[in-house]
C-alpha positions as CSV (number, residue, x, y, z in Angstrom):
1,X,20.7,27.9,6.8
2,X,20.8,31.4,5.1
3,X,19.4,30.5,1.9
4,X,16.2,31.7,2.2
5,X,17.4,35.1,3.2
6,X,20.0,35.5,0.8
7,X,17.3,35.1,-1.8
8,X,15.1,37.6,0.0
9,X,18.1,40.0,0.1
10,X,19.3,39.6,-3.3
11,X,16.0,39.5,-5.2
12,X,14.9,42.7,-2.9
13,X,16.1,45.2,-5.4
14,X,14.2,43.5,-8.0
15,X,10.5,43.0,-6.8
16,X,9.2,45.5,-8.4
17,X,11.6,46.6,-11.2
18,X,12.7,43.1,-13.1
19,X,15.6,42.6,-14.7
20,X,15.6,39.8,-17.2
21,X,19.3,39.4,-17.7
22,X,21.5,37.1,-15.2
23,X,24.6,39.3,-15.1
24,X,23.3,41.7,-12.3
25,X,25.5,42.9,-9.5
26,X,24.7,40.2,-6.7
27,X,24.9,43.2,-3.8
28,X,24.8,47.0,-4.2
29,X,23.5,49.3,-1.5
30,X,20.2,49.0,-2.1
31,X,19.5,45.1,-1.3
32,X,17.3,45.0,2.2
33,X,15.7,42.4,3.6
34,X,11.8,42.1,3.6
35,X,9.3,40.3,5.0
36,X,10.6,36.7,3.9
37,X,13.6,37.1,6.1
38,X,11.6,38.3,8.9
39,X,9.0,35.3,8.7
40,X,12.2,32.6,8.4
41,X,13.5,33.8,11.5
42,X,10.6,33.9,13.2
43,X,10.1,30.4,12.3
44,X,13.8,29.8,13.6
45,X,13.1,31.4,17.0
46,X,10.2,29.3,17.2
47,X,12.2,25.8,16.8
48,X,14.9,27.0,18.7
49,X,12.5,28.8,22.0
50,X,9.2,28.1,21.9
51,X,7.8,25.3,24.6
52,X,5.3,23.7,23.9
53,X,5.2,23.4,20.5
54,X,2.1,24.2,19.8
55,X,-0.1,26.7,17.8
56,X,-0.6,29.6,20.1
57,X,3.6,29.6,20.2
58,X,3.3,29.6,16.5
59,X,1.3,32.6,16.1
60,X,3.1,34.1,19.3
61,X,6.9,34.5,17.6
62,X,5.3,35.2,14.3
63,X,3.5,38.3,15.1
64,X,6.5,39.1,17.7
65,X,8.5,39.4,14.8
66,X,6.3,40.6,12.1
67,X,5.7,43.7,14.7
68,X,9.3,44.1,15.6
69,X,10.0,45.0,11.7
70,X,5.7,46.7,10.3
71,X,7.3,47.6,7.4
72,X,8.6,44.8,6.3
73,X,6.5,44.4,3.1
74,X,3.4,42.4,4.0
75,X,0.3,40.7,2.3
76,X,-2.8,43.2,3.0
77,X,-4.4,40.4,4.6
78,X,-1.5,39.2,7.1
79,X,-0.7,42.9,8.1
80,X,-4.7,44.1,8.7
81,X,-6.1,40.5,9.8
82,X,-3.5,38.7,11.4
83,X,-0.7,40.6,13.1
84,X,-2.2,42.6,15.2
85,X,-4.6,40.5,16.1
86,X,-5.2,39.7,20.2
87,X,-6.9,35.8,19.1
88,X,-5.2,35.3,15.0
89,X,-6.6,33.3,12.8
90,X,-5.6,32.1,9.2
91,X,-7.8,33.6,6.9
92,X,-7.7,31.1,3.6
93,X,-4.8,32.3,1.8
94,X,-3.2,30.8,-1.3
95,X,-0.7,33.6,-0.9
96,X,3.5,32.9,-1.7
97,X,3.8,33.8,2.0
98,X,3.0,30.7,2.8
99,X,6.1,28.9,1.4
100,X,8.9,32.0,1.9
101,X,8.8,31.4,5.7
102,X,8.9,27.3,5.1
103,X,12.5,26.5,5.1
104,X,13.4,26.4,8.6
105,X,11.7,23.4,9.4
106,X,13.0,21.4,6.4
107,X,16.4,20.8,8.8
108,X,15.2,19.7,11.7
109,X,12.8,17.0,10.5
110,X,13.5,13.2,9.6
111,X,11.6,12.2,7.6
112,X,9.3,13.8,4.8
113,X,6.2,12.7,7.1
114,X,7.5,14.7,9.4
115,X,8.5,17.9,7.1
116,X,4.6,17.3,6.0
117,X,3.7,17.8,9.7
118,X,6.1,20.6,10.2
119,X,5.4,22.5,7.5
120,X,1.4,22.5,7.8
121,X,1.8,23.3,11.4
122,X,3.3,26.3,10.6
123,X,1.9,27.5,7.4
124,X,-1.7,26.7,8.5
125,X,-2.2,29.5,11.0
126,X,-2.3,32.0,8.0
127,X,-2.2,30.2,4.8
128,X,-5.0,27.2,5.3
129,X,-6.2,27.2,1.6
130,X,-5.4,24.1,0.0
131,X,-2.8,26.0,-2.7
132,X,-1.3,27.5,0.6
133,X,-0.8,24.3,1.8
134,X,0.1,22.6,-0.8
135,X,3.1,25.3,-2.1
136,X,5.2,25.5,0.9
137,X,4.7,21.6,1.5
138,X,6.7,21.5,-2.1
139,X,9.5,23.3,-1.3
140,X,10.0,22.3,2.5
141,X,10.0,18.8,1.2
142,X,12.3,19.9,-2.0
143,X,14.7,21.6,0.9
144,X,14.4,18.3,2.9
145,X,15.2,16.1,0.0
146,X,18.0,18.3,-1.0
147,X,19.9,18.4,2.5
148,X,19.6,14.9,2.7
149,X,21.4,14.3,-0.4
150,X,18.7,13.2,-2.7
151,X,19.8,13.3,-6.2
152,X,18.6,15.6,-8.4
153,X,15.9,13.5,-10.7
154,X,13.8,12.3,-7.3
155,X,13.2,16.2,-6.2
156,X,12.1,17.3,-9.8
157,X,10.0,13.8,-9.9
158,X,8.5,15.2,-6.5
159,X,8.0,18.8,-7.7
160,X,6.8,17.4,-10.7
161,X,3.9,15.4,-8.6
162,X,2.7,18.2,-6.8
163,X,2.8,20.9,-10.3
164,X,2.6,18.7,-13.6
165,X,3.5,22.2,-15.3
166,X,7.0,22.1,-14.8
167,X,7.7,19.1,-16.9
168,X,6.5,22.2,-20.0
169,X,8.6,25.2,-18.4
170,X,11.0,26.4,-20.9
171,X,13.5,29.2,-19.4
172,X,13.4,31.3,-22.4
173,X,9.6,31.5,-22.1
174,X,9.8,32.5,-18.4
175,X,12.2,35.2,-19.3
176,X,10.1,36.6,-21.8
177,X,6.4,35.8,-20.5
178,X,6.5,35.3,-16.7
179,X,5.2,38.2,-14.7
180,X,4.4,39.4,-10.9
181,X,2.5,36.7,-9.0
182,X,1.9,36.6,-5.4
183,X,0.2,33.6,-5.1
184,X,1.7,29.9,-4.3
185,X,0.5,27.9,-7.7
186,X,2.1,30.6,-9.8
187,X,5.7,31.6,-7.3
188,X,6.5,27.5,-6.0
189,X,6.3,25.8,-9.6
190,X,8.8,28.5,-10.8
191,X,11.4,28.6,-8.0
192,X,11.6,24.6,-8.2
193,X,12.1,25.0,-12.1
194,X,14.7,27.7,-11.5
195,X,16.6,25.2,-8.8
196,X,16.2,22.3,-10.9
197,X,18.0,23.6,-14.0
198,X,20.8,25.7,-12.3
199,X,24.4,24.1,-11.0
200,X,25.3,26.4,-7.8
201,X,23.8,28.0,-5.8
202,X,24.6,31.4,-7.3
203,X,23.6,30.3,-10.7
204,X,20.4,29.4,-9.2
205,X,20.2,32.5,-7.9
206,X,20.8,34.7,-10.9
207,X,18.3,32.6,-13.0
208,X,16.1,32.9,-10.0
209,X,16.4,36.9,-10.7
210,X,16.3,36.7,-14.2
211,X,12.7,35.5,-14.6
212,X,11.6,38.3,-12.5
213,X,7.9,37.6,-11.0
214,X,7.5,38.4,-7.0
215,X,11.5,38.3,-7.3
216,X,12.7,38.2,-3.5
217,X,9.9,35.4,-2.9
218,X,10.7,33.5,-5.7
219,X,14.5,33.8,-5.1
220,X,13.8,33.1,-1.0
221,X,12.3,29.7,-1.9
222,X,14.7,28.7,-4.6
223,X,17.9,29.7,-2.8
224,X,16.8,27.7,0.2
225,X,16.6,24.5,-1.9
226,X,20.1,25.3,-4.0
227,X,21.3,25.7,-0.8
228,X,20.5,22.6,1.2
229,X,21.3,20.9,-2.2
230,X,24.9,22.2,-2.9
231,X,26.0,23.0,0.4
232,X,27.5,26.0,0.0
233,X,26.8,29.9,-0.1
234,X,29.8,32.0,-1.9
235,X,31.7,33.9,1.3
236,X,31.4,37.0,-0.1
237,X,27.5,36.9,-1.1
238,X,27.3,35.3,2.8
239,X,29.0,38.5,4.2
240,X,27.7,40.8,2.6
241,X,24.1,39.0,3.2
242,X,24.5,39.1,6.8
243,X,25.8,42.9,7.2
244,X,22.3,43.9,6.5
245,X,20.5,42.2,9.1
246,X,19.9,43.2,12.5
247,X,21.7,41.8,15.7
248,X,18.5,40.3,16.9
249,X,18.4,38.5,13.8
250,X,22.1,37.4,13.5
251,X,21.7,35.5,16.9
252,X,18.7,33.6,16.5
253,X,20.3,32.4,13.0
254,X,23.6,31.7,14.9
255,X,21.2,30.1,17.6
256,X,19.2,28.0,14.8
257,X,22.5,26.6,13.5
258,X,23.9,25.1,16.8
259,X,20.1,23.6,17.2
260,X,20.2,22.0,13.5
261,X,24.6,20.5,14.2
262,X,23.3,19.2,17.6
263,X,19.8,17.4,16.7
264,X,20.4,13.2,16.7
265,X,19.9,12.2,13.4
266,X,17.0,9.8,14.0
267,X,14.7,12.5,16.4
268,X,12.7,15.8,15.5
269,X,10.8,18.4,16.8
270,X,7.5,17.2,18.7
271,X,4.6,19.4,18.5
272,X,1.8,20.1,21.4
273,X,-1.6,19.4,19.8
274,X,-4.6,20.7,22.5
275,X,-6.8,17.4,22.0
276,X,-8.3,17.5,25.8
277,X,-10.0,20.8,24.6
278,X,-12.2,18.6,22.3
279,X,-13.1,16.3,25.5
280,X,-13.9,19.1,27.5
281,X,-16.0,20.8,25.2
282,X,-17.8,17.1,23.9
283,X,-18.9,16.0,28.2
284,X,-22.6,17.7,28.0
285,X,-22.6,17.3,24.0
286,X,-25.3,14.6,24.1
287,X,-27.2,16.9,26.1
288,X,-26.7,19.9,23.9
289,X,-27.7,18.0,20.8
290,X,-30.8,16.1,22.7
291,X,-32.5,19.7,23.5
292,X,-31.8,21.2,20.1
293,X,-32.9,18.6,18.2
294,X,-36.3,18.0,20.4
295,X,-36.8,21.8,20.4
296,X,-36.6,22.1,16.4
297,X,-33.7,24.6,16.1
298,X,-29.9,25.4,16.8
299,X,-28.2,27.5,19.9
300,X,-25.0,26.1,20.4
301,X,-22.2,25.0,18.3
302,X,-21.7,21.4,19.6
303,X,-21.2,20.3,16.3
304,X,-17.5,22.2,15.7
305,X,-15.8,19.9,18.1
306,X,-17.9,16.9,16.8
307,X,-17.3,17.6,13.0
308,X,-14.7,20.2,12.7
309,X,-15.1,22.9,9.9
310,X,-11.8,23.9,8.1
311,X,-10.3,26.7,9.9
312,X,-10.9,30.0,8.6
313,X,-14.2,29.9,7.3
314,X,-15.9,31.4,10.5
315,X,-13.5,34.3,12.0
316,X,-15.4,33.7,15.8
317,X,-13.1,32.6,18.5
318,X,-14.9,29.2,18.8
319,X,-14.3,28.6,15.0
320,X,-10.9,29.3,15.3
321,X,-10.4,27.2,18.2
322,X,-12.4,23.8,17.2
323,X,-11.2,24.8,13.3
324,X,-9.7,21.6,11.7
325,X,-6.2,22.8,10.1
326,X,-5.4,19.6,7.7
């Protein structure tokens, strides 16, 4: 389940210098992981520790991690509204981020409902604009389809439903005209494309590199999918992968890989959604709304747990908590 973070790792050295050639060396000293690594195994420690399920445990091993490694190369938004933050909220990004971390829960769900569920669980407490949403939700289902041996033609028809561009993506117009994006609708299209026309996983890779853009992203979500799809990481790119990351990080991947070889086929993860906070909070409603309405003006917020608003558009603790995530 390394693909993600061999991506990361390789396309680190590129980020911010591209190089639009595919005969690169795969490792030299300078390849690190960032930020993409340390999200996916956050995600991994989540499926493999957290209990419940639920979305204070999500936001609990994601800023663990994201403040175990601060220099990891965040968003401006995650690092100064999110991570540090004693009650974190999502705060209507479109941002790549949102499909980098995806891949973990693309193995431990069966069915593409349930990789649906999955991935907007976990995406949703940062990244709840629709483009957010809707870019990891591409390529945690493209992983899904791909490790459950869908051929080829039904993940681009999917990828295809979700960005109609791809069907016009040439790779020699990438590689001359494709520049740094950070955001999902211009990073997911691309690393689908770059999946879809390679045959291995390190092909996919180097064309992954080769079109440059927000390179270790890019290459994070692509690998993931070239990996589910074809099984295999070369050994050596593997090794030398994993001899830059931490021992922290080397046993929650070992951890997330026994999880993954010993989860029945037919079951999945089960989240913990907080529904009695709604009845709780709805038992003097009538009340509430009675009063406000026969005095002329509002007071409370009654309404929120009524008629949810989208979380992220108020930043109070109350919109937050009542906030509607799908």
């Amino acid at each position: 389940m390394l693909g993600a973070i061999v991506g990361d790792v390789i396309g680190s050295v590129y980020e911010f210098d591209n190089y639009r050639h595919q005969d690169f060396p795969i490792v030299n000293k300078y390849n690190k992981f960032t930020d993409d690594t340390v999200l996916t195994i956050a995600i991994m420690d989540w499926i493999v520790n957290a209990n419940p399920k639920d979305i204070d445990s999500v936001n609990h091993y994601i800023q663990k991690w994201g403040r175990k490694y601060p220099n990891a190369g965040y968003g401006n938004r995650f690092r100064t509204e999110y991570l540090y933050e004693e009650h974190p909220h999502p705060y209507f990004s479109y941002g790549n981020g949102a499909a980098m971390r995806v891949s973990p829960v693309s193995f431990v769900a069966n069915s593409i409902d349930k990789v649906i569920e999955l991935s907007d669980f976990v995406t949703s407490v940062t990244h709840n604009h629709p483009e957010g949403i809707k870019g990891a939700m591409a390529i945690a289902i493209a992983i899904f389809m791909a490790w459950h041996g869908y051929p080829k033609e039904d993940i681009k028809e999917m990828a295809i439903a979700y960005y109609p561009e791809i069907k016009y993506f040439e790779y020699d117009d990438l590689l001359q005209h494709y520049r740094f994006n950070e955001t999902c609708q211009d990073t997911c299209p691309q690393a689908l494309y770059c999946f879809l026309i390679s045959n291995s996983f390190e092909e996919c890779l180097r064309i992954s590199v080769s079109i440059g853009g927000d390179t270790d992203t890019l290459c994070a979500m692509s690998c993931a999918i070239a990996e589910a799809f074809y099984k295999e990481i070369p050994v050596e790119i593997r090794n030398e992968v994993l001899s830059k990351l931490d021992k922290e990080m080397l046993d929650v991947i070992e951890q997330f890989d026994r999880y993954v070889a010993n989860l029945d086929e037919d079951k999945s993860i089960e989240l913990t959604y907080d529904l009695q906070k709604f009845i709780d909070a709805s038992d003097n409603s009538i009340d509430l709304a009675t009063k406000e309405l026969s005095e002329g003006y509002k007071e409370s917020h009654y309404m929120w747990y009524i008629f949810p608003q989208l979380r992220g558009l108020g930043h109070s603790e109350l919109s937050y908590n009542y906030g509607w995530t799908r």
